[in-house]
mmCIF file of the N, C-alpha and C atoms, coordinates in Angstrom:
data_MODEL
# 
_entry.id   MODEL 
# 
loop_
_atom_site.group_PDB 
_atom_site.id 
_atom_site.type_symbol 
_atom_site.label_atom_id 
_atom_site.label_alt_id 
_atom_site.label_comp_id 
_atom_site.label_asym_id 
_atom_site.label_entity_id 
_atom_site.label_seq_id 
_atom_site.pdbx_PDB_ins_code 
_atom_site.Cartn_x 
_atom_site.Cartn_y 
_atom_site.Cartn_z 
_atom_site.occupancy 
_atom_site.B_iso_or_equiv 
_atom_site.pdbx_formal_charge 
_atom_site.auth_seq_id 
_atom_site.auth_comp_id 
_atom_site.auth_asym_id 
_atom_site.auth_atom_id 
_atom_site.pdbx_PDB_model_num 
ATOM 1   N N  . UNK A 1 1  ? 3.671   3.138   21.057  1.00 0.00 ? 1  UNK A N  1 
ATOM 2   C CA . UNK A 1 1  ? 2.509   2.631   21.763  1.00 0.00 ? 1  UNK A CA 1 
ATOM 3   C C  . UNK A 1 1  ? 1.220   3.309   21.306  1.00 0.00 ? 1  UNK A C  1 
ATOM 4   N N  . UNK A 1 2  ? 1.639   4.463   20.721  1.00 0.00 ? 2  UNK A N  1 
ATOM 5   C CA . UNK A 1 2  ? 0.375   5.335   20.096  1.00 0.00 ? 2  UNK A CA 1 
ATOM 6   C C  . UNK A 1 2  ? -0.390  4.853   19.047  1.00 0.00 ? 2  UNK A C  1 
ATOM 7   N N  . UNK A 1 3  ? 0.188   4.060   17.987  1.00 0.00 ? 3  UNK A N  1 
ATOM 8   C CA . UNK A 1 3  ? -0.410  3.565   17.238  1.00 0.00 ? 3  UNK A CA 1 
ATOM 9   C C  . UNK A 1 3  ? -1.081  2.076   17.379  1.00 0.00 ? 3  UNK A C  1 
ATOM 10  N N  . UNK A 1 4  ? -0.452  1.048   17.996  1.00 0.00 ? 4  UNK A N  1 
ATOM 11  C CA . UNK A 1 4  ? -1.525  -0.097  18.453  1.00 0.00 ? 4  UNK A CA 1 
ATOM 12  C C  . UNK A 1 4  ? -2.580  0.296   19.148  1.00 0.00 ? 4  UNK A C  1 
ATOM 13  N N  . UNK A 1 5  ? -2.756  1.233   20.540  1.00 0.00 ? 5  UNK A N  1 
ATOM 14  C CA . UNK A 1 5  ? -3.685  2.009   20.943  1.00 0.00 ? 5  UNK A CA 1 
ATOM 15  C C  . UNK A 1 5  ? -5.159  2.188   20.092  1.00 0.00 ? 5  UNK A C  1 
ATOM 16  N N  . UNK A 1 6  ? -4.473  3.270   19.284  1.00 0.00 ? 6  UNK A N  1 
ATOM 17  C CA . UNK A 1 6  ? -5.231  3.455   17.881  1.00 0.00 ? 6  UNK A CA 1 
ATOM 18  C C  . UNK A 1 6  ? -6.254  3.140   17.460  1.00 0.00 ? 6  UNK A C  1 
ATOM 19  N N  . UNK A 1 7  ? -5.170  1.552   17.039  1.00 0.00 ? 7  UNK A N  1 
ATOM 20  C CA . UNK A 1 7  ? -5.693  0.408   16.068  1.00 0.00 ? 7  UNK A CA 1 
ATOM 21  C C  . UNK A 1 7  ? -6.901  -0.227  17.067  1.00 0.00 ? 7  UNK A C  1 
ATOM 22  N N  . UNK A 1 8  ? -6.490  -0.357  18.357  1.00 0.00 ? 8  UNK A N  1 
ATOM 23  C CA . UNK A 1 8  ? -7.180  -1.341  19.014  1.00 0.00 ? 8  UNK A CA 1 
ATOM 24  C C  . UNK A 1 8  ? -8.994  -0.474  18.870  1.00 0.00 ? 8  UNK A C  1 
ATOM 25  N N  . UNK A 1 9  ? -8.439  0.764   19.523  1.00 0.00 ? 9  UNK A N  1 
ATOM 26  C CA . UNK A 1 9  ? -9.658  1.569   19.444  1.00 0.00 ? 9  UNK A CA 1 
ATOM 27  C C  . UNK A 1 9  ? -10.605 2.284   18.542  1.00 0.00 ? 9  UNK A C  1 
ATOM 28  N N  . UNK A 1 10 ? -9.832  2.045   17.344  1.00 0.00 ? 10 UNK A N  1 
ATOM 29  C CA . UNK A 1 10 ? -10.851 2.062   15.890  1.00 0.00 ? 10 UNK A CA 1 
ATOM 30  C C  . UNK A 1 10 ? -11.231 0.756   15.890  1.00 0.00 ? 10 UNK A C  1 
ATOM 31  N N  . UNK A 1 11 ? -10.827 -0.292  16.296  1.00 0.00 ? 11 UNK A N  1 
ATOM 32  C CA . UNK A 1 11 ? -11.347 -1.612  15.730  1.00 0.00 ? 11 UNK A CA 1 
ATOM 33  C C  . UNK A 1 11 ? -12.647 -1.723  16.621  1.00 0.00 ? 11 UNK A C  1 
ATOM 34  N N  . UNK A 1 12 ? -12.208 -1.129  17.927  1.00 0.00 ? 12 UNK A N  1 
ATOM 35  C CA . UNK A 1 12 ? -13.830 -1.421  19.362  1.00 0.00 ? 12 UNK A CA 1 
ATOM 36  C C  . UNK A 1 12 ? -14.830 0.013   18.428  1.00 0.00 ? 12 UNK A C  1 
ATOM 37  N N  . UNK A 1 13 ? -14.809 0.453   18.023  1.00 0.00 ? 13 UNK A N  1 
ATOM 38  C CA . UNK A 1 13 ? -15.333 1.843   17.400  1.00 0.00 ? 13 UNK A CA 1 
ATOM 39  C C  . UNK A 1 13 ? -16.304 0.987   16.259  1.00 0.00 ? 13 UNK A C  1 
ATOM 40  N N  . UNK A 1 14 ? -14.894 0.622   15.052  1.00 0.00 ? 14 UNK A N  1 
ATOM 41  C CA . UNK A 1 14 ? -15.319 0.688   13.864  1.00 0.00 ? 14 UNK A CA 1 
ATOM 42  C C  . UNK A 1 14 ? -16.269 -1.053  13.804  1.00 0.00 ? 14 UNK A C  1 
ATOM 43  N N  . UNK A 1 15 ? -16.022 -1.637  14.768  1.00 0.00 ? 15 UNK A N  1 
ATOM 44  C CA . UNK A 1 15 ? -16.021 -3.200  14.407  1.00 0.00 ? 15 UNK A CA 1 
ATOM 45  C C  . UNK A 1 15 ? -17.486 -3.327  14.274  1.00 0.00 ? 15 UNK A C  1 
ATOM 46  N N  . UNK A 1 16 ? -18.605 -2.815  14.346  1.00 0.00 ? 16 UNK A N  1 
ATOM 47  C CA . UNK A 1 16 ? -19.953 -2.973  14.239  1.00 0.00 ? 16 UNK A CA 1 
ATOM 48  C C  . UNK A 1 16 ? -20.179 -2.598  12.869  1.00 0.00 ? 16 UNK A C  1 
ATOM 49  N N  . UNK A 1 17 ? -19.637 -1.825  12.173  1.00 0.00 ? 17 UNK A N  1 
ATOM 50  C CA . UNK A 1 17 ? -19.635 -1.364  10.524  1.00 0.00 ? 17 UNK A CA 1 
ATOM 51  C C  . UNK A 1 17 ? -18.654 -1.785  9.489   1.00 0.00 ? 17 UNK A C  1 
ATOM 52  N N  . UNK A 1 18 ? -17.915 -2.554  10.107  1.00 0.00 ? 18 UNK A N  1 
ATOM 53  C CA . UNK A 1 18 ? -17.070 -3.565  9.217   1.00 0.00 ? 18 UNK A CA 1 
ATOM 54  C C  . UNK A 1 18 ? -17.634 -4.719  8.601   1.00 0.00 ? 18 UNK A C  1 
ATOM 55  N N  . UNK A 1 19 ? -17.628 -4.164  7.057   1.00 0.00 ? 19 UNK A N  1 
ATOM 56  C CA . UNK A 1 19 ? -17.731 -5.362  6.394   1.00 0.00 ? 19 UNK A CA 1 
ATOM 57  C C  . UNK A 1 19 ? -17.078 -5.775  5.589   1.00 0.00 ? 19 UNK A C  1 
ATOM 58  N N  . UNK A 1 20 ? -16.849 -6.890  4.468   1.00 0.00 ? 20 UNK A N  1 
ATOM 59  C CA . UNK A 1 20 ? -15.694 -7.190  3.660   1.00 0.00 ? 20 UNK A CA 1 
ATOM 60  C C  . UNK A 1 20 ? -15.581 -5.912  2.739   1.00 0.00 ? 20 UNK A C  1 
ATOM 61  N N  . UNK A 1 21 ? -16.511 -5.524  2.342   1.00 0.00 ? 21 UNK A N  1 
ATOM 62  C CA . UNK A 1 21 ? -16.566 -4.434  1.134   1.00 0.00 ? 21 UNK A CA 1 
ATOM 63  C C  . UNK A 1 21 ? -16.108 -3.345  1.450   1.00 0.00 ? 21 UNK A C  1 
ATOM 64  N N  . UNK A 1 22 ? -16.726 -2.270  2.604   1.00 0.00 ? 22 UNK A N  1 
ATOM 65  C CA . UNK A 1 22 ? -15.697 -1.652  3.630   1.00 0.00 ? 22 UNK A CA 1 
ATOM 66  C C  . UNK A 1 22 ? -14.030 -2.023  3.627   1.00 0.00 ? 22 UNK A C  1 
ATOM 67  N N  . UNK A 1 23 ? -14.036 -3.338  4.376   1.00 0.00 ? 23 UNK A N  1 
ATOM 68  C CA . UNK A 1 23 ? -12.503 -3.329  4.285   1.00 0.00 ? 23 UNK A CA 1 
ATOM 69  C C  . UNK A 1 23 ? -11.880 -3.703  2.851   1.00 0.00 ? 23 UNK A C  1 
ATOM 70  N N  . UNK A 1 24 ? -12.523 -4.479  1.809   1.00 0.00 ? 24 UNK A N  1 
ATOM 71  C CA . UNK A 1 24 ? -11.679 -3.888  0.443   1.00 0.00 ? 24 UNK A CA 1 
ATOM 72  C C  . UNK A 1 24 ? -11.323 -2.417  -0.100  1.00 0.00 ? 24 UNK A C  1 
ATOM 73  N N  . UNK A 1 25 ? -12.480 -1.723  0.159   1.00 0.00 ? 25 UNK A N  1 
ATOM 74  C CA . UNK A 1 25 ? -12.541 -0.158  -0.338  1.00 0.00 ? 25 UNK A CA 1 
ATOM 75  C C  . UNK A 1 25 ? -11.389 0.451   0.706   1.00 0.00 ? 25 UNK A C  1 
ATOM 76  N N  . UNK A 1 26 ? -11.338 0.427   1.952   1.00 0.00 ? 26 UNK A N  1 
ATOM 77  C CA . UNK A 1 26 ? -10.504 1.084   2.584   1.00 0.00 ? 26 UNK A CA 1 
ATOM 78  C C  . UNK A 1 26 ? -9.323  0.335   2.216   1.00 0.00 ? 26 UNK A C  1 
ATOM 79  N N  . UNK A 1 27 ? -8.599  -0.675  1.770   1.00 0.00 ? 27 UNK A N  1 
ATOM 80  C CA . UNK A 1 27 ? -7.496  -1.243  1.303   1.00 0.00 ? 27 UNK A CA 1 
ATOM 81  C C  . UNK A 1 27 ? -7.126  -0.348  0.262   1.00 0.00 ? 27 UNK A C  1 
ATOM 82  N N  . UNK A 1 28 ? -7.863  -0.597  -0.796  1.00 0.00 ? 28 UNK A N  1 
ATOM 83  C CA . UNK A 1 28 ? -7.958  0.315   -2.505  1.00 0.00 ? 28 UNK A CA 1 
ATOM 84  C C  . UNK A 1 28 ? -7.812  1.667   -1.760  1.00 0.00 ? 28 UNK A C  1 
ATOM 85  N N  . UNK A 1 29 ? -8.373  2.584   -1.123  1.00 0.00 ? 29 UNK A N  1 
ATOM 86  C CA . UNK A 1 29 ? -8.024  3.691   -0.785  1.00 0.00 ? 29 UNK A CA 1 
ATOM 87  C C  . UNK A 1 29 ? -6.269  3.998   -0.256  1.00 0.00 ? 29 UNK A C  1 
ATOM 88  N N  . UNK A 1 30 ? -6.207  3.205   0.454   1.00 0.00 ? 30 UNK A N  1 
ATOM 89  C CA . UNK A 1 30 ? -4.929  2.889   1.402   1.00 0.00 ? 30 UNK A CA 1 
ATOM 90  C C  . UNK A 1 30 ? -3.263  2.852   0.194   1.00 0.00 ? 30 UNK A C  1 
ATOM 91  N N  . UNK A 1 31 ? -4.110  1.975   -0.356  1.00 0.00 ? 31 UNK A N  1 
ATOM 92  C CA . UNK A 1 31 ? -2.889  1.759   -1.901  1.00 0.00 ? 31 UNK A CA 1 
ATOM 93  C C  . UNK A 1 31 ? -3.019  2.881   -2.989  1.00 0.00 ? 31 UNK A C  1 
ATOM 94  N N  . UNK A 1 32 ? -4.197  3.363   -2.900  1.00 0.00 ? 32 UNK A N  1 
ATOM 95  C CA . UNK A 1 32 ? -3.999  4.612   -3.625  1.00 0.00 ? 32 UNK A CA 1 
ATOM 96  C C  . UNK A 1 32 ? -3.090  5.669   -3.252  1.00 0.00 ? 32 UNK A C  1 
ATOM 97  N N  . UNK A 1 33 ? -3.471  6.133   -1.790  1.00 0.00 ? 33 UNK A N  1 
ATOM 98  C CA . UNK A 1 33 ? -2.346  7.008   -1.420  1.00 0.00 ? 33 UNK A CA 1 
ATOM 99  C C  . UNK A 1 33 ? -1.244  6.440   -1.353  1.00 0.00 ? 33 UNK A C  1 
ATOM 100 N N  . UNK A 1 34 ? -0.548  5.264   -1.479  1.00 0.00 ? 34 UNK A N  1 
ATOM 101 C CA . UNK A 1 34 ? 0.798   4.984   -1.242  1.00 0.00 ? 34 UNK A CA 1 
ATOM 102 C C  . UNK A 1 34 ? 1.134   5.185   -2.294  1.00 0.00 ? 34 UNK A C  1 
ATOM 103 N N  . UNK A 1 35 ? 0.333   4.825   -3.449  1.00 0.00 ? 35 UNK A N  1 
ATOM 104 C CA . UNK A 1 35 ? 0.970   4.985   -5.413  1.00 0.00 ? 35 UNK A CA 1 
ATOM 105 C C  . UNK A 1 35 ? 1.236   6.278   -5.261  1.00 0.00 ? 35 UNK A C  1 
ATOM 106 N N  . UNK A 1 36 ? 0.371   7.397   -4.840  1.00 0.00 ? 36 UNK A N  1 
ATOM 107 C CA . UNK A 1 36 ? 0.787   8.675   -5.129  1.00 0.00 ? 36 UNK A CA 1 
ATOM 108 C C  . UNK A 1 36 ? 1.648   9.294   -4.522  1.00 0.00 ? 36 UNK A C  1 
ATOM 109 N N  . UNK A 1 37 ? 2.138   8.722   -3.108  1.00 0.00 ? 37 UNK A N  1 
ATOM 110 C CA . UNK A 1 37 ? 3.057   9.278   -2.218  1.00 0.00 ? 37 UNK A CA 1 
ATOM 111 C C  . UNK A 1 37 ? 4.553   8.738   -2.885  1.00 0.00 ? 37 UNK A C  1 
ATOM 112 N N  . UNK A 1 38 ? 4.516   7.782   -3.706  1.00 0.00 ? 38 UNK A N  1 
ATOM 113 C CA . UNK A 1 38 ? 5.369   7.354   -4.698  1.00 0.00 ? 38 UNK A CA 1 
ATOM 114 C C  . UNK A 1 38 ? 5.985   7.933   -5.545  1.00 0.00 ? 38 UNK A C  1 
ATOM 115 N N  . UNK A 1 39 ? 4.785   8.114   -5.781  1.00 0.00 ? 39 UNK A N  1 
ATOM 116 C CA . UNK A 1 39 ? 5.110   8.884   -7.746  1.00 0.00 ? 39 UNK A CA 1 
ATOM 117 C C  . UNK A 1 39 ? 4.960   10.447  -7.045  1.00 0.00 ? 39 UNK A C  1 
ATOM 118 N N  . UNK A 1 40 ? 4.711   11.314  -6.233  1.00 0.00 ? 40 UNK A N  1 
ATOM 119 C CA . UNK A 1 40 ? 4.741   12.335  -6.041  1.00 0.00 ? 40 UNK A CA 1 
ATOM 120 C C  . UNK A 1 40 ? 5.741   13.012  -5.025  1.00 0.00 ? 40 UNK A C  1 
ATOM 121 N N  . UNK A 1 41 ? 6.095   12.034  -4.383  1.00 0.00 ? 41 UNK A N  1 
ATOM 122 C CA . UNK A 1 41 ? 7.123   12.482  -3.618  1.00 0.00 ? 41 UNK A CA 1 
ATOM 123 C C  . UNK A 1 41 ? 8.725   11.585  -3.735  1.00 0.00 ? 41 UNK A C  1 
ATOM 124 N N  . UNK A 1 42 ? 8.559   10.648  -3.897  1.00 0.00 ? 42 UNK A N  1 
ATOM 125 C CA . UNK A 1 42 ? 9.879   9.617   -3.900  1.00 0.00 ? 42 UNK A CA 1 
ATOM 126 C C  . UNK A 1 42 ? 10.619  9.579   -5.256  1.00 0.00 ? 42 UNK A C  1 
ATOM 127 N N  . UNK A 1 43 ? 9.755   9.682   -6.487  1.00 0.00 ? 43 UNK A N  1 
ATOM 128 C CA . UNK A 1 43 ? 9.837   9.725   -7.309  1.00 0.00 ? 43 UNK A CA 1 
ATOM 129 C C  . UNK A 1 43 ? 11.323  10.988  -7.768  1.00 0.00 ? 43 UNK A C  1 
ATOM 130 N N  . UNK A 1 44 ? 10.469  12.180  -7.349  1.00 0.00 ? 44 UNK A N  1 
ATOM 131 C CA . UNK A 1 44 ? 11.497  13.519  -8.252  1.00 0.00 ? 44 UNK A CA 1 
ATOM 132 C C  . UNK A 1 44 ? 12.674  13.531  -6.948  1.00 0.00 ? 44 UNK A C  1 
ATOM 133 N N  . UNK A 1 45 ? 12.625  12.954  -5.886  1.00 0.00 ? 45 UNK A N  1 
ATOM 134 C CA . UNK A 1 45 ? 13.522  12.974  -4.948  1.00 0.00 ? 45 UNK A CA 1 
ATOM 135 C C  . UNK A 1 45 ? 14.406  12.145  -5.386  1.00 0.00 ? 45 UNK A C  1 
ATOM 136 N N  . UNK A 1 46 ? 14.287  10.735  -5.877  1.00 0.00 ? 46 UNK A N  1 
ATOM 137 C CA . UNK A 1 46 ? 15.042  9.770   -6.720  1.00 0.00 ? 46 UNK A CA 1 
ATOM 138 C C  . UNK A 1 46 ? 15.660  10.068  -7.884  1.00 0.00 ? 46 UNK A C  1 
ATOM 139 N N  . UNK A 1 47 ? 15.082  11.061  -8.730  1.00 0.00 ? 47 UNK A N  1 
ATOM 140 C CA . UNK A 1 47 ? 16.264  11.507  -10.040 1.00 0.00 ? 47 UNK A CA 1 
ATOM 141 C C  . UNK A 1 47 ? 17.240  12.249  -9.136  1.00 0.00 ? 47 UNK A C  1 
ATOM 142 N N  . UNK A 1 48 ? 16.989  13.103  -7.948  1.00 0.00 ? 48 UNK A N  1 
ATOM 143 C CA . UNK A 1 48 ? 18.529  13.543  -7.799  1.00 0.00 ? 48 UNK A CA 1 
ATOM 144 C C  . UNK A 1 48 ? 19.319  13.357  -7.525  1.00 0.00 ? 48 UNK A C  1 
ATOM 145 N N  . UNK A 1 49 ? 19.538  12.184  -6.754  1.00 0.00 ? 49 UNK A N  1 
ATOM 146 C CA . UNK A 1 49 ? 20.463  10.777  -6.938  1.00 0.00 ? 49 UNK A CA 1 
ATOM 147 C C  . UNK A 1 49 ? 21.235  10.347  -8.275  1.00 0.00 ? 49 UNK A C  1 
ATOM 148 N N  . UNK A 1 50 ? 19.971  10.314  -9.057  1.00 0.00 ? 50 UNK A N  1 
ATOM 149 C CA . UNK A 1 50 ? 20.000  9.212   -10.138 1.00 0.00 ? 50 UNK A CA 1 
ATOM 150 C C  . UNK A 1 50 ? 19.465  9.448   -11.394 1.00 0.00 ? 50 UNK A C  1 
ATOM 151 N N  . UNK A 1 51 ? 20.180  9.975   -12.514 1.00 0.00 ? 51 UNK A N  1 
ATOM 152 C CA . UNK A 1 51 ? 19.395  11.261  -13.525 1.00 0.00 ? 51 UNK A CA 1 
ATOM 153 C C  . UNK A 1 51 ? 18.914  9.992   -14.624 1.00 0.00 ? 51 UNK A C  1 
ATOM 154 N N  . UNK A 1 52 ? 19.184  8.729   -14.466 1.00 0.00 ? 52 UNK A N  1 
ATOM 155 C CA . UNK A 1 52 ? 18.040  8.196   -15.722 1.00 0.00 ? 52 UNK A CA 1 
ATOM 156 C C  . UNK A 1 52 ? 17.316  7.224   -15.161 1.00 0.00 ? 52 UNK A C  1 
ATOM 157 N N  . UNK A 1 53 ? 16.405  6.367   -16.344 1.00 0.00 ? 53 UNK A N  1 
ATOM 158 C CA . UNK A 1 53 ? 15.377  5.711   -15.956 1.00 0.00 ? 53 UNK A CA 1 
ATOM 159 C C  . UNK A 1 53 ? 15.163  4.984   -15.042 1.00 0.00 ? 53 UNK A C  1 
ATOM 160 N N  . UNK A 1 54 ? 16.589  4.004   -14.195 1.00 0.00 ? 54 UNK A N  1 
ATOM 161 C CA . UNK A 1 54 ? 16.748  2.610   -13.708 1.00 0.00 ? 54 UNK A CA 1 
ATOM 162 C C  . UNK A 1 54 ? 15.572  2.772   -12.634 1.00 0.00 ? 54 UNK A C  1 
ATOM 163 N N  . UNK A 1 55 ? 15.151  4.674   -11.972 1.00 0.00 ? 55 UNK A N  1 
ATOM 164 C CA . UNK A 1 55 ? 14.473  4.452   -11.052 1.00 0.00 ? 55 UNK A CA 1 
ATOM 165 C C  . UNK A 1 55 ? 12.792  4.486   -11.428 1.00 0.00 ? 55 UNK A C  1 
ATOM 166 N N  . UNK A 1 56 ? 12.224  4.439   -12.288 1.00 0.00 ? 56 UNK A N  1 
ATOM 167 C CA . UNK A 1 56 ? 11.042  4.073   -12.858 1.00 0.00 ? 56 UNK A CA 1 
ATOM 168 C C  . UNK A 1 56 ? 10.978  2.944   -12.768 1.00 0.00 ? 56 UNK A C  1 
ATOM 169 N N  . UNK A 1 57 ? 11.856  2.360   -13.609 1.00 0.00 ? 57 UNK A N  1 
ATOM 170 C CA . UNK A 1 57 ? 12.225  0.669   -13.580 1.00 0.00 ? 57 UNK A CA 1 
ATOM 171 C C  . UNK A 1 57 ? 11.849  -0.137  -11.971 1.00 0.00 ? 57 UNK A C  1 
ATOM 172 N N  . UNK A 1 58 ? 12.376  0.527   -11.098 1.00 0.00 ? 58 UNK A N  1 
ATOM 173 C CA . UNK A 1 58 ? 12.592  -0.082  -9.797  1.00 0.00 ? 58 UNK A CA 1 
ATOM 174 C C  . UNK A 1 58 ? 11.226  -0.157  -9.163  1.00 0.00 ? 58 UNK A C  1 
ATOM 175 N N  . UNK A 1 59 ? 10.645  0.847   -9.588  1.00 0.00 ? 59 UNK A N  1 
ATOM 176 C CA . UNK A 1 59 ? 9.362   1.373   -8.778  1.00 0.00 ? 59 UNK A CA 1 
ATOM 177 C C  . UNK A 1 59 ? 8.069   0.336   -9.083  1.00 0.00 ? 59 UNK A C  1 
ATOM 178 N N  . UNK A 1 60 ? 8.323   0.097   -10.723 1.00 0.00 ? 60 UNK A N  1 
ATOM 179 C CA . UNK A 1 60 ? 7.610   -0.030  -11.817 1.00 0.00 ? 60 UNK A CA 1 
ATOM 180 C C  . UNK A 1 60 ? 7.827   -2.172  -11.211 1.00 0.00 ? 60 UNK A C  1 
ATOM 181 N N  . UNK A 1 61 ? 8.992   -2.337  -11.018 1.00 0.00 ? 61 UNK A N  1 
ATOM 182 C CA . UNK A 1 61 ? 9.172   -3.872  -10.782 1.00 0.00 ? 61 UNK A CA 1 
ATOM 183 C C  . UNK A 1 61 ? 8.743   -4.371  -9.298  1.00 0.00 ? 61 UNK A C  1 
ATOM 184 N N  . UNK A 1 62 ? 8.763   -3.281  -8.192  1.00 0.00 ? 62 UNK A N  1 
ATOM 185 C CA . UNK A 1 62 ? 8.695   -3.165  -6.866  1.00 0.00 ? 62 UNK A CA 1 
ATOM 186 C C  . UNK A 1 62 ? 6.812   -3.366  -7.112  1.00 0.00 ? 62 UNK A C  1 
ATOM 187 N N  . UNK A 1 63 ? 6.181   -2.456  -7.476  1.00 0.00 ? 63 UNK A N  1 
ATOM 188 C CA . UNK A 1 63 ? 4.739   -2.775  -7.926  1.00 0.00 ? 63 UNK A CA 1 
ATOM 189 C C  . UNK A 1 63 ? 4.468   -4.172  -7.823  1.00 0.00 ? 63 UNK A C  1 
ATOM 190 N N  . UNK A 1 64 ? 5.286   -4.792  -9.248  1.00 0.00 ? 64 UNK A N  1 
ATOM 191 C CA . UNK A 1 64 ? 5.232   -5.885  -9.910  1.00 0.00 ? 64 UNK A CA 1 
ATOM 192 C C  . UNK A 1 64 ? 5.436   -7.053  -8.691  1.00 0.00 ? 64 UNK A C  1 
ATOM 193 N N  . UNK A 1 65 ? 6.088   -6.917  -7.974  1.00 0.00 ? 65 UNK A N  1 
ATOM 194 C CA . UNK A 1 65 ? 6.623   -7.883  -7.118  1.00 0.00 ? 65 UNK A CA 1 
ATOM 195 C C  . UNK A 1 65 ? 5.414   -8.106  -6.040  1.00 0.00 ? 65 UNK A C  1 
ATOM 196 N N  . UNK A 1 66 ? 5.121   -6.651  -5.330  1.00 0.00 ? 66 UNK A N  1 
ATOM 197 C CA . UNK A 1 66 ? 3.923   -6.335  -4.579  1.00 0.00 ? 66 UNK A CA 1 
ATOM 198 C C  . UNK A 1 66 ? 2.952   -7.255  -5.421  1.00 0.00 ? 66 UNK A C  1 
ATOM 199 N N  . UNK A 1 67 ? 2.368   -7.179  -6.563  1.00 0.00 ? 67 UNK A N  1 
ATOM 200 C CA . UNK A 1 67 ? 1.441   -7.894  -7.061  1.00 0.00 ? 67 UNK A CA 1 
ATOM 201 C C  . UNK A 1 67 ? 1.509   -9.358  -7.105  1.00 0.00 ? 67 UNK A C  1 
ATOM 202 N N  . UNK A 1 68 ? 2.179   -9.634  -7.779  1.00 0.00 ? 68 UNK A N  1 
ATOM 203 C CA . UNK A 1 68 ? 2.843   -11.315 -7.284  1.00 0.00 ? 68 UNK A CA 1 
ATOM 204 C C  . UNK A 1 68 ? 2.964   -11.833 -6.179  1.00 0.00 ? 68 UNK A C  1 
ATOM 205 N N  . UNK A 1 69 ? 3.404   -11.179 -5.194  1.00 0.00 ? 69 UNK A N  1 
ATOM 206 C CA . UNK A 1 69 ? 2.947   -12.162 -3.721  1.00 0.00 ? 69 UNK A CA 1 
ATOM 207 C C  . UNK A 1 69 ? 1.769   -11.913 -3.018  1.00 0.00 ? 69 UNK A C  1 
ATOM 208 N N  . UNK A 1 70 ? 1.125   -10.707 -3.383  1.00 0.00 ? 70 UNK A N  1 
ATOM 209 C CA . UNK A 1 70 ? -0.190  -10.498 -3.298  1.00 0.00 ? 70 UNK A CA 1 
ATOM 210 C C  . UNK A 1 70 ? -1.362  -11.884 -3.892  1.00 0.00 ? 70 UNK A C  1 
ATOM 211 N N  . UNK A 1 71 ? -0.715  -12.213 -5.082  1.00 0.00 ? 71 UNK A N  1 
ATOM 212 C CA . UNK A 1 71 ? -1.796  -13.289 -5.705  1.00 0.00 ? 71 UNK A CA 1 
ATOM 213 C C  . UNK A 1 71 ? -1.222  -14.517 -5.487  1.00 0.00 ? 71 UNK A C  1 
ATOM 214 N N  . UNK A 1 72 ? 0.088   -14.582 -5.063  1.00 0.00 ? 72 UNK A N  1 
ATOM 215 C CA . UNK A 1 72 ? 0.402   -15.920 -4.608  1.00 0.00 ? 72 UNK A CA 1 
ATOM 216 C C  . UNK A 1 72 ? -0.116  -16.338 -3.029  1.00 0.00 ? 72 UNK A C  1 
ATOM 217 N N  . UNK A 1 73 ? -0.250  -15.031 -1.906  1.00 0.00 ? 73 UNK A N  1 
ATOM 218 C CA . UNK A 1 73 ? -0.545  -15.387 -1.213  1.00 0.00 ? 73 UNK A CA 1 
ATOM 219 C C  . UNK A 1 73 ? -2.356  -15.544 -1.225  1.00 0.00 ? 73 UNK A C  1 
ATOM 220 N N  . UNK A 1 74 ? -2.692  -14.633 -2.270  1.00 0.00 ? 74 UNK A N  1 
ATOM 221 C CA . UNK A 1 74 ? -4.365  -15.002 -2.065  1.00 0.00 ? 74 UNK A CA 1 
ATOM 222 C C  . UNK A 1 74 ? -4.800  -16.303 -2.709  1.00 0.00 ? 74 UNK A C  1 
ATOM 223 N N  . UNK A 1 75 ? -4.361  -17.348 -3.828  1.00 0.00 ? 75 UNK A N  1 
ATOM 224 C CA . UNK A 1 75 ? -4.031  -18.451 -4.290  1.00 0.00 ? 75 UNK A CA 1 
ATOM 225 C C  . UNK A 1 75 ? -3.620  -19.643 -3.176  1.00 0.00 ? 75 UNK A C  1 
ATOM 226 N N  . UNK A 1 76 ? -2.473  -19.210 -2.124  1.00 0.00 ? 76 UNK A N  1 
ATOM 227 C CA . UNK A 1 76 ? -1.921  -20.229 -1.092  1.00 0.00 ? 76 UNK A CA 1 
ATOM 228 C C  . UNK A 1 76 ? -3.449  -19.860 -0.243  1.00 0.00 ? 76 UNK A C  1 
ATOM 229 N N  . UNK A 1 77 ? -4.082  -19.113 0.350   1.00 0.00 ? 77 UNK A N  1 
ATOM 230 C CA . UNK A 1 77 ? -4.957  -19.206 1.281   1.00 0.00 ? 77 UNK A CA 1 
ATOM 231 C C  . UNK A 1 77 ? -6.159  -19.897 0.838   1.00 0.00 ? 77 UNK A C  1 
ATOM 232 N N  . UNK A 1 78 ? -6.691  -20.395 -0.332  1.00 0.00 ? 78 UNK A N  1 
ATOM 233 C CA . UNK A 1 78 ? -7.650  -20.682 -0.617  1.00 0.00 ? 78 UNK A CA 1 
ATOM 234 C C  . UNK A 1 78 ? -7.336  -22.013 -0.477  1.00 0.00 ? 78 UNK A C  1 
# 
């Protein structure tokens, strides 16, 4: 319940300084830290499982996939 809370109350906060550009930049920020929480933490935790490449591969196609329904869904909304 802590986090809808939150949300509701950054949005009554933030909603007078929201603009598209704002919310692209805070997106791009948002995906930045997830790439690095990736590659910096999931990453060397995943070779010790798994001592060759397949998990680069996975990460590397998981991206790929993220991107593709990303532009399919920004393509379907228009």
């Amino acid at each position: 319940m802590a986090e809808p809370a939150g949300a509701l109350l950054g949005m009554l906060v933030l909603a007078p300084f929201c603009s598209p550009m704002l919310l692209s930049l805070s997106f791009a920020f948002v995906a930045g830290i997830m790439i690095f929480i990736s590659f910096d933490e999931l990453l060397p935790l995943s070779y010790e499982y798994r001592k060759n490449h397949i998990v680069v591969f996975g990460i590397i196609l998981g991206m790929l996939v993220m991107f593709a329904s990303s532009m399919l869904l920004n393509n379907f909304m228009k």
